[in-house]
C-alpha positions in Angstrom: 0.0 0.0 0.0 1.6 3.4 -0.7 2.3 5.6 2.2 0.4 8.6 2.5 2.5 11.6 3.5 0.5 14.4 6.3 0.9 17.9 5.6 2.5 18.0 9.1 5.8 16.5 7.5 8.6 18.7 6.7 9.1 19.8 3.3 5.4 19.7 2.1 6.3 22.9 0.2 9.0 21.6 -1.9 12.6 22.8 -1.7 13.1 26.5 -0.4 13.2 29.1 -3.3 15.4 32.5 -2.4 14.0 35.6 -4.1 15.5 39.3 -3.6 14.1 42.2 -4.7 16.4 45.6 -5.6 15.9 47.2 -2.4 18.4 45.3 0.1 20.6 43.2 -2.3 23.6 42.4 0.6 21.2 41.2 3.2 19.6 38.9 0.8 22.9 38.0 -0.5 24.1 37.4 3.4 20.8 35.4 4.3 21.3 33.0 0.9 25.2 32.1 2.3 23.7 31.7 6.2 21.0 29.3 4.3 23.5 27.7 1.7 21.1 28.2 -0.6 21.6 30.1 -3.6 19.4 33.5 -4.8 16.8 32.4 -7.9 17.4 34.0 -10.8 14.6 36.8 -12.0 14.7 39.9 -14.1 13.6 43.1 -13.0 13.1 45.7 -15.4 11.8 49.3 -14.8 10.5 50.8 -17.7 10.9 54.4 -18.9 7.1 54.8 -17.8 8.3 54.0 -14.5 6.2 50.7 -14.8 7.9 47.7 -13.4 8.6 44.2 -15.3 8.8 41.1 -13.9 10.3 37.4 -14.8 11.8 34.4 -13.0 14.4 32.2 -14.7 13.0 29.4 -13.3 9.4 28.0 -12.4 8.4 27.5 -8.6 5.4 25.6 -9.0 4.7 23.5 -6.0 8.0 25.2 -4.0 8.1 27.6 -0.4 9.4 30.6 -2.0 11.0 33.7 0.3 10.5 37.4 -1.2 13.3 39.1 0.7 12.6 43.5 -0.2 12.8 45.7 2.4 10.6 48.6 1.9 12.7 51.9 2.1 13.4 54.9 -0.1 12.5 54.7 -2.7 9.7 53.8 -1.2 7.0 53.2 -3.6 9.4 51.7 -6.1 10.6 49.0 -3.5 6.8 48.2 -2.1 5.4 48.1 -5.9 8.4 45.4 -6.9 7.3 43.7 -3.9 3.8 43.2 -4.7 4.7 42.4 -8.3 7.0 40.0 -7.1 5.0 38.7 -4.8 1.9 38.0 -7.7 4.2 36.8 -9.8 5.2 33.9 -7.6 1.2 33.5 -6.8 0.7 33.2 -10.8 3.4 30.7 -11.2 1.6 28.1 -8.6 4.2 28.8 -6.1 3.3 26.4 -3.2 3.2 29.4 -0.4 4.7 32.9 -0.6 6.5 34.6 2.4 7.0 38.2 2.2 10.4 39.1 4.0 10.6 42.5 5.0 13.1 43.6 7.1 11.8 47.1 7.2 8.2 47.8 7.1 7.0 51.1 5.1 4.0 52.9 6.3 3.9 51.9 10.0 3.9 55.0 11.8 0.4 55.5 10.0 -1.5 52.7 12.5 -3.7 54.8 13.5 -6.4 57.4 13.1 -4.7 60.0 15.4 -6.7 62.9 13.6 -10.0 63.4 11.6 -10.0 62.5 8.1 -6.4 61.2 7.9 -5.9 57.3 6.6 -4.5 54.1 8.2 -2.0 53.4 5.9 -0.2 50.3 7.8 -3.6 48.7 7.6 -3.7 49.5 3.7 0.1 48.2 3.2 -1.1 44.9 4.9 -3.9 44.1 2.6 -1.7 44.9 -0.5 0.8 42.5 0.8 -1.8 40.1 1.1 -4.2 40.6 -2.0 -0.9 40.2 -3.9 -0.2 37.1 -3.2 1.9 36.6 0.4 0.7 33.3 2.6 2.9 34.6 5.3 5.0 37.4 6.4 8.0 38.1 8.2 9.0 41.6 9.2 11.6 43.5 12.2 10.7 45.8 14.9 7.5 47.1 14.1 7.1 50.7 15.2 3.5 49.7 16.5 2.7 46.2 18.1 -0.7 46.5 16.6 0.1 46.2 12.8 0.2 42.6 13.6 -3.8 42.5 13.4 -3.7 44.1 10.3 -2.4 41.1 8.3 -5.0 38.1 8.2 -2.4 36.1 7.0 0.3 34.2 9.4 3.4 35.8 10.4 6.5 36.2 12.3 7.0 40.0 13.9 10.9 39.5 14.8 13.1 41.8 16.5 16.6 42.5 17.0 16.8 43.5 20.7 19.0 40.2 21.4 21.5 41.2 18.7 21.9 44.8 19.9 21.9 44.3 23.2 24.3 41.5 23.1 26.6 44.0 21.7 26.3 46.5 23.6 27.2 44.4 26.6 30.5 43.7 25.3 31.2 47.4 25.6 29.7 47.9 29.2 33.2 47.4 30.8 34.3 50.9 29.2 31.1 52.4 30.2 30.7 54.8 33.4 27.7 54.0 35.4 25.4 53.2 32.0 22.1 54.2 31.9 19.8 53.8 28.9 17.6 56.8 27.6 14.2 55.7 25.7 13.8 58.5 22.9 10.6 59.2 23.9 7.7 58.0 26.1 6.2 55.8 23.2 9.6 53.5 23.7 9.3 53.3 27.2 8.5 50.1 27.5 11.0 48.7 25.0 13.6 51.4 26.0 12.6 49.5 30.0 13.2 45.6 28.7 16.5 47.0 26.8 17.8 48.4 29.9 17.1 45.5 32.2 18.8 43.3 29.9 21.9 45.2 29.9 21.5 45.8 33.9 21.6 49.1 33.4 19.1 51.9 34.8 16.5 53.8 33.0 15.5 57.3 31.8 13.2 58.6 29.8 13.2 62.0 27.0 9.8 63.7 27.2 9.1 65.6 24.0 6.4 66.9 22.1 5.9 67.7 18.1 5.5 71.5 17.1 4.0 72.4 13.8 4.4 69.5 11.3 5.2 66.0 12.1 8.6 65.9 11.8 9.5 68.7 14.2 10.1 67.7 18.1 10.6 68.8 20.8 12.4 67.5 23.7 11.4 69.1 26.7 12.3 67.5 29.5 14.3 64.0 30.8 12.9 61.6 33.2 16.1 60.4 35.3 19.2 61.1 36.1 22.4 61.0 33.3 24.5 63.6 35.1 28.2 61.9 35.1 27.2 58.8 33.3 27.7 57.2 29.9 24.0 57.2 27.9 22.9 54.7 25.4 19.8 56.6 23.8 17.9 53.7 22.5 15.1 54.0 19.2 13.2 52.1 16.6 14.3 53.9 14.0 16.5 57.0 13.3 14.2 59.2 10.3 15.6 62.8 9.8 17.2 62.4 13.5 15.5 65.3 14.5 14.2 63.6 17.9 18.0 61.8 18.4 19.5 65.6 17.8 17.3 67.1 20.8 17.9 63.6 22.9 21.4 64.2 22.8 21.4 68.1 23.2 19.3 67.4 26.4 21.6 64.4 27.8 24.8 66.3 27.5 22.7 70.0 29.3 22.2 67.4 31.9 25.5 66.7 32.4 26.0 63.4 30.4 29.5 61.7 29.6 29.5 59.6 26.2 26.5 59.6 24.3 25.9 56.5 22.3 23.1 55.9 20.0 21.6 52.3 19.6 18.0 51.7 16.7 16.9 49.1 14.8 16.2 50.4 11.4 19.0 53.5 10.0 16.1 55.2 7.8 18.6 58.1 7.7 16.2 60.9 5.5 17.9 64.2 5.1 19.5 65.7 6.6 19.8 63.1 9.3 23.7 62.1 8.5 24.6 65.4 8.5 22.9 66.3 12.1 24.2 62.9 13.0 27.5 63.7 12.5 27.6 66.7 13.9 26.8 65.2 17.1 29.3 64.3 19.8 27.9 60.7 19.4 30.7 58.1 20.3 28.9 55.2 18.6 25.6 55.0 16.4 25.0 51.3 16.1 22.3 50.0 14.2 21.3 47.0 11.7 21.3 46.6 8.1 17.5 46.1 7.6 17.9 49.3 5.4 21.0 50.0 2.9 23.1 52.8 4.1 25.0 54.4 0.8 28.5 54.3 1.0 28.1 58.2 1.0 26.4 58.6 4.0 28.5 55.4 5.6 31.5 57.7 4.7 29.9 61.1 6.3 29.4 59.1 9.8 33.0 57.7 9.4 34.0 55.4 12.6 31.3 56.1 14.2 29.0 53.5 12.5 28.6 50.1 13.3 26.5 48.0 11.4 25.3 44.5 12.9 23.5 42.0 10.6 20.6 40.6 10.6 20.9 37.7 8.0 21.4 35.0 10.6 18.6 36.0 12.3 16.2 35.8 9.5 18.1 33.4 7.9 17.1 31.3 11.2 13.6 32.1 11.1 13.1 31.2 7.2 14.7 27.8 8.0 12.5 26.9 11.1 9.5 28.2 9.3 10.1 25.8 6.0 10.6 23.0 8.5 7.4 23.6 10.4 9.7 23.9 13.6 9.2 27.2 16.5 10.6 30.5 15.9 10.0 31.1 19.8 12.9 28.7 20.6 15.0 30.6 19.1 14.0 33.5 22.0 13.5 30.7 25.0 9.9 31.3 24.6 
């Protein structure tokens, strides 16, 4: 009698199929050598219309294919050769889709904060979805909610463990540490970063004057007087809200300043506030590209930490059907 394979068996997607988009060509390239598994082939062709174009080398009927494009400037570009990617997989009877995006466009619009303004997150989800994605697997959300705007499966990683790993190697040089959230919405985060570290907390209150990308910091919860800071964000944008963190930590009588986020959006001017800064480190991830240009502008100051094993990890366990919470002793 023939054996009947259940879908719970490993493998019931066929053999893992590697796709990057134009947006983050070296992490893809460092999560293919973490996998041993090389990068399918595909064109990608933009048009003088500004249309995009589309074609794999190869079919992936039947196969668990990985869409690897974060979703940075240029924005719309990278998110439209996602979505075309992502259908064109969908079309060619891939066996299921996972969107891999290391950085997440749109999410700081998750909410309806005031009248007659969209949720844009929520719209970036379906998109993702109506294209063609089974699952999903993104870094450091700025909102926890997004989650429940996909209806489709996902993983919602982070890379505290990888930062803060690092930055305990360079406690020993550190004067009495203390960790400064960027502002009240990272408190909690900014709290779990500082008690894995040891290290105490304090807190940059700030408000936005005028448009949205002008803050204000106002105040600072705790005390940095004499000590070494490690101002901790999501993301660093135009760096507005890192330039007043830093202004107010060192009128407070801070040391060292060092800054530690996730995803190095870096609009301008952001480098050239950043570098202006008496910042001793800016340490960060390579979920976004940073140009050689602006790599070169923040000189030795930049250290860039890798997330390729980590999602690298996560696309394995999720192609074996094993738990991605292992991984985090969860």
């Amino acid at each position: 009698m023939q054996t009947i394979q259940h879908r719970h068996e490993t493998n019931i997607y066929g053999e893992i199929k590697l796709f990057a988009g134009t947006a983050c060509p070296q992490l893809a390239k460092r999560i293919a050598d973490y996998l041993k598994v090389p990068l399918s082939g595909r064109d990608v062709t933009l048009f003088s219309n500004d249309n995009i174009w589309v074609r794999l080398h190869k079919s992936v009927r039947g196969q668990d294919v990985f869409v690897i494009q974060t979703t940075s400037t240029p924005v719309h570009r990278n998110l439209m050769e996602l979505l075309i990617m992502l259908q064109t997989m969908r079309l060619d009877s891939a066996g299921r889709i996972t969107a891999v995006v290391p950085y997440l466009c749109y999410a700081r619009s998750d909410k309806k904060d005031k009248p007659r303004v969209p949720i844009t997150a929520r719209l970036v989800a379906d998109m993702i979805e109506i294209a063609g994605a089974d699952r999903y697997m993104t870094l450091d959300l700025h909102a926890g909610q997004i989650q429940g705007f996909f209806s489709i499966p996902g993983d919602v990683l982070t890379a505290f463990h990888l930062l803060t790993d690092y930055v305990k190697k360079l406690l020993p040089e550190l004067k009495d540490p203390v960790v400064v959230a960027a502002d009240l919405g990272f408190a909690k985060k900014g709290r779990n970063f500082a008690a894995t570290i040891d290290a105490p907390i304090a807190f940059i209150e700030k408000r936005r004057i005028g448009g949205y990308d002008q803050p204000e910091a106002v105040s600072i919860i705790g005390n940095v007087n004499d000590r070494d800071v490690i101002i901790v964000d999501d993301e660093v944008d135009t760096a507005g809200s890192v330039s007043q963190a830093v202004k107010l930590v060192k009128a407070n009588g801070a040391r060292q300043v060092n800054l530690v986020t996730v995803h190095p959006v870096l609009s301008a001017p952001a480098v050239e506030r950043l570098s202006a800064l008496p910042l001793s480190q800016i340490i960060t991830t390579d979920t976004i590209p940073i140009p050689p240009e602006k790599s070169e502008l923040l000189g030795g100051k930049l250290k860039v930490l890798s997330v390729a094993p980590l999602l690298g990890e996560v696309i394995r366990r999720a192609h074996e059907g094993r738990s991605v919470g292992e991984l985090f002793d969860e």
